[in-house]
LUMTITI-991304 format. One record per atom (N, C-alpha, C): residue number from 1; residue in one letter; atom name; x, y, z. Coordinates in steps of 0.05 Angstrom, whole numbers, plus 32768, in hexadecimal, padded with zeros to 4 digits. Atoms other than C-alpha are relative to their C-alpha. Layout:
// LUMTITI-991304
+-----+---------+-------+------+------+------+
| num | residuo | atomo |    u |    v |    w |
+-----+---------+-------+------+------+------+
| NUM |       a |    CA |    X |    Y |    Z |
...
+-----+---------+-------+------+------+------+
This chain:
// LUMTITI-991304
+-----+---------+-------+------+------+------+
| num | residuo | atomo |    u |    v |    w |
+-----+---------+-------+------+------+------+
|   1 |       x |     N | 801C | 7FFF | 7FF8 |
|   1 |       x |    CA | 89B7 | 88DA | 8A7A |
|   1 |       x |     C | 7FF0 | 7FF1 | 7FEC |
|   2 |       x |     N | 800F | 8014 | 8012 |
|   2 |       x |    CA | 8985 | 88AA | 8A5B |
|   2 |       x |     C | 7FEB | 8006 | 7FFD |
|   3 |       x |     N | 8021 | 7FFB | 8004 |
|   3 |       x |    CA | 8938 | 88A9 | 8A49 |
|   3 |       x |     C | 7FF4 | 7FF9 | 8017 |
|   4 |       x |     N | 8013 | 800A | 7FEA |
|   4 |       x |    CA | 8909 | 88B1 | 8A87 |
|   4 |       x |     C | 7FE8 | 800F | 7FF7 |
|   5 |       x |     N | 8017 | 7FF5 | 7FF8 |
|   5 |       x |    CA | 88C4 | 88BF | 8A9D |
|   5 |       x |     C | 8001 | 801B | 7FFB |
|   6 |       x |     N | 8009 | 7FE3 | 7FEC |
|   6 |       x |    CA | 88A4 | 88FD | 8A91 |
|   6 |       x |     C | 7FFA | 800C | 8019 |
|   7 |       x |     N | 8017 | 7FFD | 7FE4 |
|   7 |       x |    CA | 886D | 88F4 | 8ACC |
|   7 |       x |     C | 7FFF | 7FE3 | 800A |
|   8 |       x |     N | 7FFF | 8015 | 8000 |
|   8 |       x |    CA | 8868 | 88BD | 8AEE |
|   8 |       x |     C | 7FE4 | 7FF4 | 7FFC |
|   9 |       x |     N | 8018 | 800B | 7FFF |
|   9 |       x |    CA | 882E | 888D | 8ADB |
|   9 |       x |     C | 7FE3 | 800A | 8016 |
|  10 |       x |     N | 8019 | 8001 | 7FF5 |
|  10 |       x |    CA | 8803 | 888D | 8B16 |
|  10 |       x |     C | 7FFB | 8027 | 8007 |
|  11 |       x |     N | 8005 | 7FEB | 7FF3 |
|  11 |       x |    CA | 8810 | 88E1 | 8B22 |
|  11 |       x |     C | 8007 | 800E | 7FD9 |
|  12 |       x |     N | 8002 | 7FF7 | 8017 |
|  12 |       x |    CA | 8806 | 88FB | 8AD6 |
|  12 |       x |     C | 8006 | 801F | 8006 |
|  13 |       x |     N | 7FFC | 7FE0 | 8006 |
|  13 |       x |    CA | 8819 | 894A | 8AC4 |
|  13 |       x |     C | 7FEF | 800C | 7FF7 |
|  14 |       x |     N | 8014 | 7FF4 | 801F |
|  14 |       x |    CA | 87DC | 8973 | 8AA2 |
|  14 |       x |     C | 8004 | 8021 | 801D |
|  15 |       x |     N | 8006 | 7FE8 | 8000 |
|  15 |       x |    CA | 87D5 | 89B5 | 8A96 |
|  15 |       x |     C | 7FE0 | 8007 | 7FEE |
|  16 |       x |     N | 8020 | 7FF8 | 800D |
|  16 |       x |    CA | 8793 | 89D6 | 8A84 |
|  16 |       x |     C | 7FF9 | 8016 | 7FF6 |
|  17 |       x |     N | 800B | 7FE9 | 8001 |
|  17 |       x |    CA | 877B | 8A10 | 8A63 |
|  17 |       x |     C | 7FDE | 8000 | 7FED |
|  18 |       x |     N | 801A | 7FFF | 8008 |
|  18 |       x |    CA | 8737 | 8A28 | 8A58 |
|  18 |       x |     C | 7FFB | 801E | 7FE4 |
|  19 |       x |     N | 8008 | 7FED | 8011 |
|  19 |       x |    CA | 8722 | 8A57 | 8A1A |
|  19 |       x |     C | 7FDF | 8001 | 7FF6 |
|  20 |       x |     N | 8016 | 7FF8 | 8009 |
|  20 |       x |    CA | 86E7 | 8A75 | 8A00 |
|  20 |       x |     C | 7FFD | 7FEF | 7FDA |
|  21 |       x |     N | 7FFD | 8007 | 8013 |
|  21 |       x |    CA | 86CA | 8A51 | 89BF |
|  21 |       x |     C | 7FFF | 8017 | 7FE6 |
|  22 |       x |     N | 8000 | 7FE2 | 8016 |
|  22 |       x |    CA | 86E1 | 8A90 | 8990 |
|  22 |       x |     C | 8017 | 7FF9 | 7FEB |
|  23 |       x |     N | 7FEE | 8007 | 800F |
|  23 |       x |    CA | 8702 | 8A8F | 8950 |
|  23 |       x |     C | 8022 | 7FFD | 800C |
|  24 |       x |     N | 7FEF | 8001 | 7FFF |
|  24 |       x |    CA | 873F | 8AA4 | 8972 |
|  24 |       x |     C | 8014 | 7FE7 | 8018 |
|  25 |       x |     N | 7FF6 | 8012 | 7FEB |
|  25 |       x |    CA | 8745 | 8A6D | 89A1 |
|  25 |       x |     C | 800E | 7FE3 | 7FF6 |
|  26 |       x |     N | 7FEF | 8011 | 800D |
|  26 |       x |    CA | 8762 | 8A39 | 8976 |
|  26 |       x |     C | 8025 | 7FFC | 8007 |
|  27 |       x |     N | 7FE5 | 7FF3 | 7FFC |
|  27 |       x |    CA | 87A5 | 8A60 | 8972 |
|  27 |       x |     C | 8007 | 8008 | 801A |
|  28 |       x |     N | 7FF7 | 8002 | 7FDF |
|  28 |       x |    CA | 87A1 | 8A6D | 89C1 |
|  28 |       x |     C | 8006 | 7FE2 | 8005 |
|  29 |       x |     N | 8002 | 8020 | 8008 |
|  29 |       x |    CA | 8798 | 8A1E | 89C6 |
|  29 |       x |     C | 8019 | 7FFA | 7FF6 |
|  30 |       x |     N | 7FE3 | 8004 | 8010 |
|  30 |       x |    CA | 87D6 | 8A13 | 898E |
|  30 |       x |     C | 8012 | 7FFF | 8012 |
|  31 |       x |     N | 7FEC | 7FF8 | 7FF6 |
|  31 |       x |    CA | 8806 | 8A3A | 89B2 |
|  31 |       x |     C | 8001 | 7FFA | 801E |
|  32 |       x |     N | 7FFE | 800B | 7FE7 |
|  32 |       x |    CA | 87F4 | 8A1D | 89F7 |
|  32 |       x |     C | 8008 | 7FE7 | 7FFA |
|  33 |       x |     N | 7FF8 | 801D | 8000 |
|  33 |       x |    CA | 8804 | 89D9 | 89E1 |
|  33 |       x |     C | 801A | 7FFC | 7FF2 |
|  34 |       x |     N | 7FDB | 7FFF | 8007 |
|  34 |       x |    CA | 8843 | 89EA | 89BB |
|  34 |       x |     C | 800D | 8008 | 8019 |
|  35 |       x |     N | 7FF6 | 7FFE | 7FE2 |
|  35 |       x |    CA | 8855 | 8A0B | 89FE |
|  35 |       x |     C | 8003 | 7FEC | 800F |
|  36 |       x |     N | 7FFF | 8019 | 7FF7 |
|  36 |       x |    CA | 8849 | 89CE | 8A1F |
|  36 |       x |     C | 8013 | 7FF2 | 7FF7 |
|  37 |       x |     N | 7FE9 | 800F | 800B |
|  37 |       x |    CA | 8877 | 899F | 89F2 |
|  37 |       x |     C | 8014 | 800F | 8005 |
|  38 |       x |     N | 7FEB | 7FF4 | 8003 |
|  38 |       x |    CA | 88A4 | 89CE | 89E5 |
|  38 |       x |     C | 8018 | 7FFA | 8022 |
|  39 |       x |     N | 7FF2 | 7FFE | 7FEB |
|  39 |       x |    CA | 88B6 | 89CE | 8A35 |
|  39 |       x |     C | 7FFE | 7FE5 | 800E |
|  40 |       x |     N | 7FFD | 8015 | 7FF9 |
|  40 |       x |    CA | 88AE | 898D | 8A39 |
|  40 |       x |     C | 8020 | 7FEF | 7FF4 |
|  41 |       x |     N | 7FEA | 8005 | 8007 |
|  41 |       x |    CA | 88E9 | 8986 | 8A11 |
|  41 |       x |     C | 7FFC | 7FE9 | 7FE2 |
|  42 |       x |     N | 8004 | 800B | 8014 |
|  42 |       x |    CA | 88BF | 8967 | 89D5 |
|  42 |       x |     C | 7FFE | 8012 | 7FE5 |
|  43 |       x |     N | 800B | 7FED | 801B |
|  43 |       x |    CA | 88C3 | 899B | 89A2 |
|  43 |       x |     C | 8004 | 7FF5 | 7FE3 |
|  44 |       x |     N | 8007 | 800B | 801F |
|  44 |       x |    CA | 88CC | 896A | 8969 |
|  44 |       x |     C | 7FDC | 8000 | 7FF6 |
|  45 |       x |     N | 8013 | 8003 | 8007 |
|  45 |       x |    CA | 8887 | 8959 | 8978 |
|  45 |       x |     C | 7FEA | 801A | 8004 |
|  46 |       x |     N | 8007 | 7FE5 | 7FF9 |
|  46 |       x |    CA | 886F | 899D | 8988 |
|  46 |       x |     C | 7FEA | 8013 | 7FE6 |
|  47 |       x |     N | 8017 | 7FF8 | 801C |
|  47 |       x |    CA | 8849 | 89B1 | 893F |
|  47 |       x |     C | 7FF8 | 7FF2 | 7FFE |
|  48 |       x |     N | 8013 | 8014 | 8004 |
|  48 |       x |    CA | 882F | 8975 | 893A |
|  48 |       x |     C | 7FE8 | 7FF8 | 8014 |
|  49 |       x |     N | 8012 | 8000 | 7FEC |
|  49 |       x |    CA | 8810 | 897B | 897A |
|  49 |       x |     C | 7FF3 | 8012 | 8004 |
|  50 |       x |     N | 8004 | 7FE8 | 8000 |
|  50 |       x |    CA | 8803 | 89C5 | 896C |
|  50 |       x |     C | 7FDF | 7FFD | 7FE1 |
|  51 |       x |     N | 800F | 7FFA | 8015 |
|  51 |       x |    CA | 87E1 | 89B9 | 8926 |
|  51 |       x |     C | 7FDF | 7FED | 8011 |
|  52 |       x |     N | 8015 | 800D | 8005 |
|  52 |       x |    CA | 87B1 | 8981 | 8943 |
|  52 |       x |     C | 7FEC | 8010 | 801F |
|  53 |       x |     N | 800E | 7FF6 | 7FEE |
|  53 |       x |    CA | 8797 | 89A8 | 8984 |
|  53 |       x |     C | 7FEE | 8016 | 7FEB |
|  54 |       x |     N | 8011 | 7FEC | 801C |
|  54 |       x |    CA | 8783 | 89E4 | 8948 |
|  54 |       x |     C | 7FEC | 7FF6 | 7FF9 |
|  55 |       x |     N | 8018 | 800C | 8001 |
|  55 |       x |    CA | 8759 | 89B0 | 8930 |
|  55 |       x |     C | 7FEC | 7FFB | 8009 |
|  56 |       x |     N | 8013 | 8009 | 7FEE |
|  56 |       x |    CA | 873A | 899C | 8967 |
|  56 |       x |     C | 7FE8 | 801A | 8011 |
|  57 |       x |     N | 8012 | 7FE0 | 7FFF |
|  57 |       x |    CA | 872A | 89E2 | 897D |
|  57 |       x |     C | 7FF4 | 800B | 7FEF |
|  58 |       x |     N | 8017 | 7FEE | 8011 |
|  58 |       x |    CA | 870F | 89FB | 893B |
|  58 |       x |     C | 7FEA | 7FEC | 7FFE |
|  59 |       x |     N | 801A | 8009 | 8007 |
|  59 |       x |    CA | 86DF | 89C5 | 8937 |
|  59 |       x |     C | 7FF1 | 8009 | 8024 |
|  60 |       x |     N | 8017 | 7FFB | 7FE2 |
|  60 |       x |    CA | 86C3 | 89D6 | 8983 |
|  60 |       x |     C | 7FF7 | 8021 | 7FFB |
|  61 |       x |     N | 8010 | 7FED | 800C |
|  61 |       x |    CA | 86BA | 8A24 | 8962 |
|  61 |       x |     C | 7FEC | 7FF3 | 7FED |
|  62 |       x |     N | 8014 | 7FF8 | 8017 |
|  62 |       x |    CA | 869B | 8A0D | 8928 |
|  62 |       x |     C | 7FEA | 7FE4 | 800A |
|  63 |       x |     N | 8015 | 8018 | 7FF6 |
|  63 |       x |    CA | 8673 | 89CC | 894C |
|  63 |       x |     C | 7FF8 | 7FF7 | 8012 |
|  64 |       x |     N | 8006 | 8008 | 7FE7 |
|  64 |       x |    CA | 8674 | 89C9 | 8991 |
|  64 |       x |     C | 7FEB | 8018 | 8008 |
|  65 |       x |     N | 8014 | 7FEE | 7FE4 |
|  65 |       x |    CA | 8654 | 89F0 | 89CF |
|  65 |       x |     C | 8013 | 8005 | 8011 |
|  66 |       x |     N | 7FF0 | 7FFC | 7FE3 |
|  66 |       x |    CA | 8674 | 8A13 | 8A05 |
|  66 |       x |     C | 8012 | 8005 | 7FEF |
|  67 |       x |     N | 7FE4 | 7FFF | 8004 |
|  67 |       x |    CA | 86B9 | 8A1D | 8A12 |
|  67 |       x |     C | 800B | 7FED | 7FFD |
|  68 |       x |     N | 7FE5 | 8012 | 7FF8 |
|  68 |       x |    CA | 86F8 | 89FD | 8A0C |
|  68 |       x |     C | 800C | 7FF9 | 800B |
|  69 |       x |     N | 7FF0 | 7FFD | 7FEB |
|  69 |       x |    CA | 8713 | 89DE | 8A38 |
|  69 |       x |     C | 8019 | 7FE4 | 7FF9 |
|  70 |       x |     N | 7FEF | 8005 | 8000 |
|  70 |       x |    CA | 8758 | 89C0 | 8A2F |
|  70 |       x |     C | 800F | 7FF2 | 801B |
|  71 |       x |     N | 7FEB | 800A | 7FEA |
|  71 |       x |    CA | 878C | 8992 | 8A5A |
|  71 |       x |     C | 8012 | 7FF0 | 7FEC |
|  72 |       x |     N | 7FE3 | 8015 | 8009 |
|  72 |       x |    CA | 87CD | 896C | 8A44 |
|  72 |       x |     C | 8002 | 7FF5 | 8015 |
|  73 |       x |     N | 7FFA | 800F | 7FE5 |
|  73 |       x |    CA | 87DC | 893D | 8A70 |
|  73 |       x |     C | 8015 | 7FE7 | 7FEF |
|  74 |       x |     N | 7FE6 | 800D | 800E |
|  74 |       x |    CA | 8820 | 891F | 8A6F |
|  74 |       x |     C | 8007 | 7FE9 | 801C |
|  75 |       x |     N | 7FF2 | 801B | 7FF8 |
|  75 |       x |    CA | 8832 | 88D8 | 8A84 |
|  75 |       x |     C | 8012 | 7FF8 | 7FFE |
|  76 |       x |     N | 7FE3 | 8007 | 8008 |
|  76 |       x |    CA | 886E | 88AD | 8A88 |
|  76 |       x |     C | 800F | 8006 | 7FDE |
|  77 |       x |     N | 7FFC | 800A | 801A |
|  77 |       x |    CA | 886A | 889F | 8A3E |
|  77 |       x |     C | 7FF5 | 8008 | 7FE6 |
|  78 |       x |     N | 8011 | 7FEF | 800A |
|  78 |       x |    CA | 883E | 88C8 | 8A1D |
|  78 |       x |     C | 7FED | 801C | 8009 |
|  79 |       x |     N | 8013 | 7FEC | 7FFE |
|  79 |       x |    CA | 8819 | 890A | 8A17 |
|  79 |       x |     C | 7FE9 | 8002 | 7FF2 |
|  80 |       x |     N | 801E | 8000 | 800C |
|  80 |       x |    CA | 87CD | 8910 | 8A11 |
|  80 |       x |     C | 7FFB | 801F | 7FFD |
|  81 |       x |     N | 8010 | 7FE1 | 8006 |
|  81 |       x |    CA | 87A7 | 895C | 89F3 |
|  81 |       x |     C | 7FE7 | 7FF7 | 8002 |
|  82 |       x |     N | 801C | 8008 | 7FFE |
|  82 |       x |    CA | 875D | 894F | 8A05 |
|  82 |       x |     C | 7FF0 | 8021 | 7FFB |
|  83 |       x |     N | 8015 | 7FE7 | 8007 |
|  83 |       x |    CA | 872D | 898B | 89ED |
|  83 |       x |     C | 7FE3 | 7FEF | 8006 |
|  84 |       x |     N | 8018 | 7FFE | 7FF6 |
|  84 |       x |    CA | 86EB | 898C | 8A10 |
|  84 |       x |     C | 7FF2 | 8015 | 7FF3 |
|  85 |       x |     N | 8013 | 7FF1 | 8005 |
|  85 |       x |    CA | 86AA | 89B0 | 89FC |
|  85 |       x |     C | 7FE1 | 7FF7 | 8009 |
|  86 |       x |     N | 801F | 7FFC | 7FF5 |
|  86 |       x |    CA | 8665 | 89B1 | 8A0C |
|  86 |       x |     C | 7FEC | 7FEC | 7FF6 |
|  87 |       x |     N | 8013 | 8013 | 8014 |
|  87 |       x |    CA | 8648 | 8984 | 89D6 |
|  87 |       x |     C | 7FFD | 7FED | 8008 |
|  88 |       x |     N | 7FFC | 8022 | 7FF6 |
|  88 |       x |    CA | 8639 | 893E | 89DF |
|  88 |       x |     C | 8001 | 7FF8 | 7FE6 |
|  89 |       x |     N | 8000 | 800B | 801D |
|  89 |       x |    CA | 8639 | 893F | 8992 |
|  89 |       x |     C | 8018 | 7FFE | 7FF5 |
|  90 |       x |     N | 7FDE | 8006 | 8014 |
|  90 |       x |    CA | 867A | 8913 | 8978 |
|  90 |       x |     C | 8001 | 8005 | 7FE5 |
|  91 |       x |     N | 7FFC | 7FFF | 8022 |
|  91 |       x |    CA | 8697 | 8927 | 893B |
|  91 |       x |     C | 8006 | 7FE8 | 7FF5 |
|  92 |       x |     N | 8002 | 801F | 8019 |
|  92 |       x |    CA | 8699 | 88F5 | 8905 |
|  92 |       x |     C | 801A | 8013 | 7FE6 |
|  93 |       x |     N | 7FEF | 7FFD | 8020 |
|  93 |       x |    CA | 86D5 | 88FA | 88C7 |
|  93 |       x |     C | 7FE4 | 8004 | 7FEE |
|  94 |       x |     N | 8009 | 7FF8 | 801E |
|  94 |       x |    CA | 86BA | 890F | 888D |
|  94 |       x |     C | 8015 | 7FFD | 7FE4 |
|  95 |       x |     N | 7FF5 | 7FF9 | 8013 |
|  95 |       x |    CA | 86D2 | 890C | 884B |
|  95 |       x |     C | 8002 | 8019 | 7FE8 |
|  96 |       x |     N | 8000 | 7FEF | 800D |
|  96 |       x |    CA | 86E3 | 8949 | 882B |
|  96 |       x |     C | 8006 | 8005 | 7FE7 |
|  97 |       x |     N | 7FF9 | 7FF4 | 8019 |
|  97 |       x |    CA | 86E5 | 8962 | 87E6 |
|  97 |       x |     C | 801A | 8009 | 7FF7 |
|  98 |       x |     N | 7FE7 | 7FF3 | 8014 |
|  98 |       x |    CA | 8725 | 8970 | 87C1 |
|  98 |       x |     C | 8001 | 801F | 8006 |
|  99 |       x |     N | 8001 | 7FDD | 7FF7 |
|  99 |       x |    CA | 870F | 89B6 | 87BE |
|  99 |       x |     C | 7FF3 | 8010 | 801A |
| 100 |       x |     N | 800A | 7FF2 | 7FF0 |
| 100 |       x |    CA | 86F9 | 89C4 | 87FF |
| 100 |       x |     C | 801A | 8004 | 8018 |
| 101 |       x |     N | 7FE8 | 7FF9 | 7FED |
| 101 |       x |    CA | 8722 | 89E6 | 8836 |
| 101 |       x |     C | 7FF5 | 7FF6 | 801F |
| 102 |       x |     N | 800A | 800C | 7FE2 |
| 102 |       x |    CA | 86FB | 89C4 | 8878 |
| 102 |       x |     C | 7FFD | 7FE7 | 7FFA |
| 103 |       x |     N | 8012 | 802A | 8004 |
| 103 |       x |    CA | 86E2 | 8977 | 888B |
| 103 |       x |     C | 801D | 7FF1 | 8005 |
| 104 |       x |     N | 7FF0 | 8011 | 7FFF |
| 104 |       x |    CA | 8732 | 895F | 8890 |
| 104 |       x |     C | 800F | 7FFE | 8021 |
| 105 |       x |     N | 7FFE | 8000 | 7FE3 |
| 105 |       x |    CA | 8737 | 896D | 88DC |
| 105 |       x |     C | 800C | 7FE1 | 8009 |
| 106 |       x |     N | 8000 | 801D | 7FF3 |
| 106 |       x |    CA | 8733 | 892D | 88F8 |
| 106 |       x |     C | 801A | 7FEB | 7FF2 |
| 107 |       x |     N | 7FED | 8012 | 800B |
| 107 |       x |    CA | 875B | 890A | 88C8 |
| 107 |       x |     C | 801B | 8001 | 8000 |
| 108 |       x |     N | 7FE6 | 7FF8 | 7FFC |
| 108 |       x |    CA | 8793 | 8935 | 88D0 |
| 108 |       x |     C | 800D | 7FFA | 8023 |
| 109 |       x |     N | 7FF7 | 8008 | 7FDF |
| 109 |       x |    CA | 8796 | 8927 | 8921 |
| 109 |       x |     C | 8003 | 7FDE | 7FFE |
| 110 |       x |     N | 7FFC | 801D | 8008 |
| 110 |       x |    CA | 878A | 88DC | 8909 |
| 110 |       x |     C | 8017 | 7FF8 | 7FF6 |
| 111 |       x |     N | 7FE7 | 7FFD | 8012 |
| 111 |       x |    CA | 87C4 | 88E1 | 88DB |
| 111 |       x |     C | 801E | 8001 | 8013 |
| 112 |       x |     N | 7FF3 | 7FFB | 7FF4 |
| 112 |       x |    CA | 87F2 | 8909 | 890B |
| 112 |       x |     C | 800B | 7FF6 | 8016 |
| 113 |       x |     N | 7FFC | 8007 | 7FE5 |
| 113 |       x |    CA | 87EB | 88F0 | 8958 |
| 113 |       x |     C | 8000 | 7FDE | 7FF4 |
| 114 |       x |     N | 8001 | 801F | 7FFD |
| 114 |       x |    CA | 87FD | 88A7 | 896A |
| 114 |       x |     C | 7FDD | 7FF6 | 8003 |
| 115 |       x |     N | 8018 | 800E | 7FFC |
| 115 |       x |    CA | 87B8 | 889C | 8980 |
| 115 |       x |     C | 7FEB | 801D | 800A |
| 116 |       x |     N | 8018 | 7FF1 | 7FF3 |
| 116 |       x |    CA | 8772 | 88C1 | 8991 |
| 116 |       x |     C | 7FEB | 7FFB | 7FFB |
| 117 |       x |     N | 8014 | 8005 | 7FFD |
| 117 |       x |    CA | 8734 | 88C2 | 899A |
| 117 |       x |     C | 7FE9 | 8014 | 800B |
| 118 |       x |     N | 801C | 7FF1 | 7FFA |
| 118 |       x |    CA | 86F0 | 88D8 | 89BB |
| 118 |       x |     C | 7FE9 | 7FF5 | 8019 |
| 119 |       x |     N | 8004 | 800C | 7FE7 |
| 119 |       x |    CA | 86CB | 88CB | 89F8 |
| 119 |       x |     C | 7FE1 | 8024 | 800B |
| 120 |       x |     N | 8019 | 7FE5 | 7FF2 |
| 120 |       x |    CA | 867F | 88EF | 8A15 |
| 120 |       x |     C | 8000 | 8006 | 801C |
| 121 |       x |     N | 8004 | 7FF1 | 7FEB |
| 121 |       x |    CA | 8672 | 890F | 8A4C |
| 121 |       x |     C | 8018 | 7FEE | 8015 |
| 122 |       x |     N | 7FF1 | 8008 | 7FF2 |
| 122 |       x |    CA | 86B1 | 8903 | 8A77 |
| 122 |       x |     C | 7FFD | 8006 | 801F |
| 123 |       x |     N | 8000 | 7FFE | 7FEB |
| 123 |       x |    CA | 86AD | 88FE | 8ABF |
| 123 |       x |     C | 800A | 800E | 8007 |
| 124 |       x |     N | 7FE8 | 7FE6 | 7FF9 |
| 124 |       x |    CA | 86E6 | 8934 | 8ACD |
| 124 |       x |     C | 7FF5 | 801B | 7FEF |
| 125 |       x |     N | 800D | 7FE1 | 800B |
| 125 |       x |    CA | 86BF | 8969 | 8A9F |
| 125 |       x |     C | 7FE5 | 7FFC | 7FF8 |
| 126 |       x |     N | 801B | 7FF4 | 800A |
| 126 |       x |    CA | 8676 | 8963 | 8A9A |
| 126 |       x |     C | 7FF4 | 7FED | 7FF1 |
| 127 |       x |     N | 800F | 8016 | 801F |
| 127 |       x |    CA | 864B | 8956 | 8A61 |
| 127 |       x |     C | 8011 | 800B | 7FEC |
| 128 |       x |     N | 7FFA | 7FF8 | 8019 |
| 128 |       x |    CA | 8659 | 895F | 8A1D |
| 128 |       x |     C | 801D | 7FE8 | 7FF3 |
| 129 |       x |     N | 7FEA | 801F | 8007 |
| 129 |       x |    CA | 86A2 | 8939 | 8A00 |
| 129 |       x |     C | 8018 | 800D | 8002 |
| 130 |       x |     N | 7FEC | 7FFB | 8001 |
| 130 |       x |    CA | 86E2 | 8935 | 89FC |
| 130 |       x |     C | 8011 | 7FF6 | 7FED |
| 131 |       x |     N | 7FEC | 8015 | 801A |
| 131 |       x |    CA | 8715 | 8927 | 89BF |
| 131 |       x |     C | 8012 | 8005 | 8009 |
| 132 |       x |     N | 7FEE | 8003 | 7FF6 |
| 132 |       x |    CA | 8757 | 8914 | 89C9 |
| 132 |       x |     C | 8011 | 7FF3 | 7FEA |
| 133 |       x |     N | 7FF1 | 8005 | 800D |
| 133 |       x |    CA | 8798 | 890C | 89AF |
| 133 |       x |     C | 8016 | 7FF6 | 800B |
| 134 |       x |     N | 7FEE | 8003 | 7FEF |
| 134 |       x |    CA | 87D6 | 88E8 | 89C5 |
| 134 |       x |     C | 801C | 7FFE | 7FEC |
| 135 |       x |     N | 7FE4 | 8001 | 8008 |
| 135 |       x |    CA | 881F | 88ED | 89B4 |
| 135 |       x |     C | 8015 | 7FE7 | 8015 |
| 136 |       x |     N | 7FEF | 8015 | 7FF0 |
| 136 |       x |    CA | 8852 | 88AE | 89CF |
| 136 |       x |     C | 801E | 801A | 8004 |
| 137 |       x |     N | 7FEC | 7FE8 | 7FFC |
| 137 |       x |    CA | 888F | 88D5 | 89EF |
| 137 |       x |     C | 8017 | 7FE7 | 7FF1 |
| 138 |       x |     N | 7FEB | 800C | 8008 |
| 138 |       x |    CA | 88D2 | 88BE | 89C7 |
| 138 |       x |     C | 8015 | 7FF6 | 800E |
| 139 |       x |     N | 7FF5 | 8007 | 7FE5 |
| 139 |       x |    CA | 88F7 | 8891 | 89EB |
| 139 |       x |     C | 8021 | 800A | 7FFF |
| 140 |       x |     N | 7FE7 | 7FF7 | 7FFF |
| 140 |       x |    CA | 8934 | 88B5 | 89DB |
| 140 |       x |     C | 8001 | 801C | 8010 |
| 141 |       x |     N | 8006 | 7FE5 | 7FF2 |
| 141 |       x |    CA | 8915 | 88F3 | 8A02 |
| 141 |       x |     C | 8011 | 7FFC | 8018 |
| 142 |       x |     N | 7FF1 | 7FFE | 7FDC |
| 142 |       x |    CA | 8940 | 890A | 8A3F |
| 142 |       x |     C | 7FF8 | 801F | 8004 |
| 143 |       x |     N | 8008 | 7FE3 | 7FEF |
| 143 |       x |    CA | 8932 | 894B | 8A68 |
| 143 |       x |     C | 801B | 8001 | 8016 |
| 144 |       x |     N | 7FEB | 7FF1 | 7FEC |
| 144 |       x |    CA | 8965 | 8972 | 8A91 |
| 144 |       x |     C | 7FF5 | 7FFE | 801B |
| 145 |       x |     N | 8003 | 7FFE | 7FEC |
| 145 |       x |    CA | 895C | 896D | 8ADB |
| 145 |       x |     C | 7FFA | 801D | 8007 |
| 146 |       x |     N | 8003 | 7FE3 | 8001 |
| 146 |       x |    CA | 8936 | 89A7 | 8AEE |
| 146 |       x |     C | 8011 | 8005 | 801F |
+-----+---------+-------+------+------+------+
């Protein structure tokens, strides 16, 4: 068995979940997106996709509006995590202090995912924005025939 398609291009996979912006919704968030990899059969990349959604959710408690609203959406070749919120106000990096324990968000999803980004008021949710993270699927990935 060799490396194929997750989804095919033009019919993509997403899943969605919506949470409340509350401390504890980060860690709801997390563990939906490790779920996701995990049964996608990517669980190498699965904390790494876990730690940068955390991110993305604690900054929409501590800076957005609204809820959360979440989708993965899985293509041939890659998987995208997009977190929505209410704001129309993009976050910006910062540089943080040595001794401070907040401000390295961003840089850690920068660091982590192949690629991401940021994008306002999306046609598919409203106003406010959407950040986004993407992971390339390994072309050594294979999946069992369900």
């Amino acid at each position: 068995m060799g490396a194929h398609a997750l989804a095919h291009p033009e019919h993509p996979h997403r899943y969605t979940l919506s949470a409340p912006a509350l401390p504890t919704s980060p860690r709801l968030c997390r563990d939906f997106v490790r779920g996701v990899f995990a049964a996608l059969g990517l669980s190498q990349l699965a904390d790494a996709a876990a730690l940068c959604t955390s991110e993305l959710v604690t900054n929409v408690h501590r800076h957005g509006k609204g809820d959360v609203r979440m989708a993965a959406t899985i293509q041939h070749d890659r998987v995208r995590v997009t977190v929505h919120d209410d704001s129309p106000e993009l976050p910006s990096p910062r540089r943080a202090a040595t001794d401070e324990t907040n401000g390295r968000g961003l840089f850690l999803v920068t660091a982590l995912s192949d690629v991401c980004g940021m994008t306002l008021d999306e046609s598919t949710e409203g106003t406010g924005k959407a950040v986004w993270f993407e992971f390339n699927v390994p072309l050594t990935h294979t999946k069992s025939p369900a």
